[in-house]
C-alpha positions in Angstrom: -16.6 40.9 0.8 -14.3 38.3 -0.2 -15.4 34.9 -1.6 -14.3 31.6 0.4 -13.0 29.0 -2.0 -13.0 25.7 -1.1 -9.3 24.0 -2.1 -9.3 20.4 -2.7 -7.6 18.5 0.1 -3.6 18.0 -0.8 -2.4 15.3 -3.2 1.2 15.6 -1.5 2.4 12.0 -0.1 2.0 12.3 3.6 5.2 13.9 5.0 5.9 11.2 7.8 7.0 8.8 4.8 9.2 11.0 3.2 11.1 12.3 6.3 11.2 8.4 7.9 12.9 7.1 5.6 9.8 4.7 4.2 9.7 6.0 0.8 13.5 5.2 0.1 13.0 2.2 1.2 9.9 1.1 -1.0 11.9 2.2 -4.1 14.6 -0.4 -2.6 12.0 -3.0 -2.8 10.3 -1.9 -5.4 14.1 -2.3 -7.5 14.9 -5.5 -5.5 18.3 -3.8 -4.0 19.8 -4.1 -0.6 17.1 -1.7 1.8 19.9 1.1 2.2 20.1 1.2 -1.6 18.4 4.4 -2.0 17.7 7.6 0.3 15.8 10.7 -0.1 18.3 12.1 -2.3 19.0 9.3 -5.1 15.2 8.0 -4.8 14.4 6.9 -8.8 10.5 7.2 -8.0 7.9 10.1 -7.3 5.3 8.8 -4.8 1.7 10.7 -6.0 -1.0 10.4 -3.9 -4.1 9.4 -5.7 -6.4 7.8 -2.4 -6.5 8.9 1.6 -9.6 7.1 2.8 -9.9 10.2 5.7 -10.2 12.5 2.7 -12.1 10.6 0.0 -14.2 8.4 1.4 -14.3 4.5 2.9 -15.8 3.0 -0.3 -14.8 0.4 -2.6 -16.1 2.9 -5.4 -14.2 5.8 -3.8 -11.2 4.0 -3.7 -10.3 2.6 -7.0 -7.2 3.5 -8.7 -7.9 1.8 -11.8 -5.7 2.3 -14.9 -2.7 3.9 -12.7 0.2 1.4 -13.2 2.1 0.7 -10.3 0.7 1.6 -6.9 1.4 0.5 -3.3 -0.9 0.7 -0.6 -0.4 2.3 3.2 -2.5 0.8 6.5 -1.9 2.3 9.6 -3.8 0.2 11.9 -5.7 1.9 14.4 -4.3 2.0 18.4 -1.2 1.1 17.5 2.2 2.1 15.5 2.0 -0.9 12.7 1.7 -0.2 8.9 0.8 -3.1 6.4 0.6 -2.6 2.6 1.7 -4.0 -0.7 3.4 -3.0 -3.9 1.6 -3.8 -7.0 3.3 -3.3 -10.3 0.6 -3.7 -12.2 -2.9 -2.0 -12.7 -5.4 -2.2 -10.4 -8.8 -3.1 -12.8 -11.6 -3.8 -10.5 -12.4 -7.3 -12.8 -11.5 -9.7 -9.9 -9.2 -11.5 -11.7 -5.6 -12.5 -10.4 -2.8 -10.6 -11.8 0.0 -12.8 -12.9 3.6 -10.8 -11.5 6.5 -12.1 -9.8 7.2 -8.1 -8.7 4.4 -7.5 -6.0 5.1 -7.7 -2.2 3.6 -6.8 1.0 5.0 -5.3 4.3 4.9 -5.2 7.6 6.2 -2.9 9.9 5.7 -3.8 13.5 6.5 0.1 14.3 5.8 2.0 11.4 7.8 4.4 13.0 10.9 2.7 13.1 12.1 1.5 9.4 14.5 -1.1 11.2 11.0 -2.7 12.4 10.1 -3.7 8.4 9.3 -7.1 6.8 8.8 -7.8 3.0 7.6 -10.5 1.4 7.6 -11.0 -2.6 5.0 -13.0 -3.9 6.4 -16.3 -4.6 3.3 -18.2 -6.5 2.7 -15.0 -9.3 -0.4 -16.8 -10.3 -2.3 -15.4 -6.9 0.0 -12.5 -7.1 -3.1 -9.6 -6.7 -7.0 -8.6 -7.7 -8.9 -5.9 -7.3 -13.1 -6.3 -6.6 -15.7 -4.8 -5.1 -14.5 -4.5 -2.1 -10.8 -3.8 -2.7 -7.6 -4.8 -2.9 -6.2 -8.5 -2.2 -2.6 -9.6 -2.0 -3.6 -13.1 -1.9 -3.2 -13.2 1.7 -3.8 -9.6 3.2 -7.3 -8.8 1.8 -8.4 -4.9 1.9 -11.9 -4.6 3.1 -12.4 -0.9 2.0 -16.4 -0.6 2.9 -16.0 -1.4 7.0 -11.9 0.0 6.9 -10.6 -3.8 8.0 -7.9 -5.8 6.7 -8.5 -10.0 6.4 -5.1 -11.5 7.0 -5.4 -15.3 5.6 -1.7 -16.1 6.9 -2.1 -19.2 4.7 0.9 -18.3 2.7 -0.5 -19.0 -0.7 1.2 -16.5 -2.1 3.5 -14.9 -0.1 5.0 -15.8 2.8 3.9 -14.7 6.2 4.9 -11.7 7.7 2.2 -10.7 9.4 1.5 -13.2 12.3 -1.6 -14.7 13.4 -4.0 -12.1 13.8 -6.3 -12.5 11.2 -8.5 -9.0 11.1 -6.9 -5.7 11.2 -9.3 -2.3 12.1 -7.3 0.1 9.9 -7.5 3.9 11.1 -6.3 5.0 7.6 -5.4 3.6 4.3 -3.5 5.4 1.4 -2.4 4.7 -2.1 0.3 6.2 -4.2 1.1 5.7 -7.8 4.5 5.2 -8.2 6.3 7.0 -11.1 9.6 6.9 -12.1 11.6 10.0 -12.7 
């Protein structure tokens, strides 16, 4: 009789980034170039998985990526196409205190489908760049809320300007983070 092993879920970047054209892009932003700057072939970054809340858990404790280096988040928010996230170039520490970066930005994409549908925003007061607490990670204005899978949209513009709109609490369906390593 054979013996069933139990594989650990995949660590593989979800393939509907790779294939749309997102993770190009990121490394675009990530470089500050023109968003056509790279494609899947010329991309200067490996995208490693390291969180997928529908895998490992919708915890604060289950979710940090502490130590990592740079890392940008994924939200696909549920009954509907959007994605919001942010880049940070720095590590996420769990301390909850701000990180001081002029590099980190957030994103919206209206369709998350459709590339063409994208907005970035870099951080324009790097004082109130990002943290990381107990309950997640906060972009100054788009604040994580890992334990009931939400996102808090302050849309004050403290930090970066908004691309979100007005709506100020996002149910997210699924979250993901990636450490971003360059090759």
């Amino acid at each position: 009789m054979r013996s069933k092993i139990d594989l650990p879920p995949s660590r593989k970047p979800n393939l509907k980034y790779d294939k749309s054209g997102h993770l190009p892009l990121f490394a675009s932003w990530i470089d500050k170039k023109n968003t056509s700057h790279y494609n899947r072939e010329n991309n200067p970054y490996d995208f490693k998985l390291l969180y997928r809340s529908s895998q490992d858990g919708v915890d604060a404790r289950s979710f940090h990526c502490d130590n990592k280096g740079a890392t940008i988040w994924i939200a696909k928010i549920k009954n509907s196409t959007q994605i919001i996230g942010g880049y940070n170039p720095l590590d996420w520490n769990g301390d909850s205190v701000w990180n001081n970066t002029t590099d980190s930005f957030i994103f919206n994409f209206t369709n998350g489908k459709n590339i063409s549908t994208s907005k970035i925003s870099y951080v324009n007061n790097r004082k109130y760049a990002d943290f990381c607490n107990i309950y997640g990670p906060t972009m100054s204005n788009l604040f994580l809320c890992i334990n009931n899978k939400s996102i808090k949209n302050s849309h004050f513009g403290i930090a970066y300007p908004n691309i979100i709109g007005n709506t100020e609490n996002f149910i997210v369906e699924d979250y993901e983070v990636f450490q971003i390593i360059k090759k």
